[in-house]
Every structure is written in C-alpha cells, then in structure tokens.
C-alpha positions in Angstrom: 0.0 0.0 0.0 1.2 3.7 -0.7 1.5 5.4 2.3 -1.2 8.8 1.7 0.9 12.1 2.3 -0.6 14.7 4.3 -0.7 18.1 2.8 0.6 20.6 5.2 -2.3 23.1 5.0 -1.1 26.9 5.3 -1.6 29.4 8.1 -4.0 31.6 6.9 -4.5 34.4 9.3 -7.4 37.3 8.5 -7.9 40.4 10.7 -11.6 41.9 10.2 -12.2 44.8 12.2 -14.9 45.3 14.9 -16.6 47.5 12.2 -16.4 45.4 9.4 -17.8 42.3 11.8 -21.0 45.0 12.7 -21.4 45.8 9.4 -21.6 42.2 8.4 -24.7 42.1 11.1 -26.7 45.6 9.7 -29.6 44.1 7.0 -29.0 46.2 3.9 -31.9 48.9 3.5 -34.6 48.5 1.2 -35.0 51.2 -1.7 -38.1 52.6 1.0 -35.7 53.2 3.7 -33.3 54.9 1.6 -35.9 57.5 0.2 -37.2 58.1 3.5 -33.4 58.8 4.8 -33.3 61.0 1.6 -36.2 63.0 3.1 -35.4 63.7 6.4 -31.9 64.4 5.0 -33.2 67.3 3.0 -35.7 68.3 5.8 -32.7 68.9 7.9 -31.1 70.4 5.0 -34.2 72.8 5.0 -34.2 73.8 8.4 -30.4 74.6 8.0 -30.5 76.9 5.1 -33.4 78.7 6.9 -31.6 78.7 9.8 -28.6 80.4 7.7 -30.7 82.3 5.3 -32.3 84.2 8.5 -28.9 84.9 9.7 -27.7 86.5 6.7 -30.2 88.3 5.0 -29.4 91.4 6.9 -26.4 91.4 6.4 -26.6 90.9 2.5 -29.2 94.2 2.8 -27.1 96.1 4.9 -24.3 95.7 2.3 -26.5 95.7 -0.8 -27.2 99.1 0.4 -23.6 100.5 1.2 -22.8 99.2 -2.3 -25.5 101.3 -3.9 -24.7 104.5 -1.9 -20.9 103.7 -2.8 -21.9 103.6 -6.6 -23.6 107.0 -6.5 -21.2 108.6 -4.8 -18.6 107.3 -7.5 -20.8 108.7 -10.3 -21.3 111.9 -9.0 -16.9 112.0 -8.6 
C-alpha cells in the first residue's frame, strides 16, 4: 500500500475589524428606507439653510445698500 501524504495546510491568518464584523450584522436597507433617509436628509437640510438664510439676510441688505450708496457717490466723482 502507498502510504497517503498529508498536505501541510497553510496558516491563513485574517484580521476583520470590529466594524467590518457589525457591518456584516446591519440588513442592507430596502429602496423605502433609503428614500425616507433622503427625506429627512433634506428636511434637515431645509431647516439649515433657513436657519442660515435668516442669519444673513441682513447682512446681505445692509451691504446691498452701502454698495448702492458707494456707486452714487462714484458717479457723481
């Protein structure tokens, strides 16, 4: 009889990452989910640039009108 040879099988050695072992875990969102992440996205989004729109809007009128006054006082120069 032939004597059967082992194989020596290699050392394989892997590091996953805590993350990458959670994200394995998460089910993958439905196309539903994502458009209603979408939307409260842009909500937020909305509240934000009202937020930032309130804010500057003086300022942009404040400066809208030193700019005209500058211009008429260069035209009458």
């Amino acid at each position: 009889m032939a004597q059967s040879q082992q194989l020596n099988q290699p050392q394989l050695r892997l590091h996953i990452t805590r993350n990458a072992r959670h994200e394995a875990l998460i089910p993958l969102h439905s196309a539903a989910a994502r458009k209603l992440a979408l939307i409260v996205g842009y909500q937020a989004m909305a509240l934000i640039n009202r937020d930032l729109a309130r804010a500057f809007t003086p300022c942009e009128e404040e400066a809208e009108r030193r700019l005209t006054q500058f211009r008429r006082t260069e035209i009458k120069n």
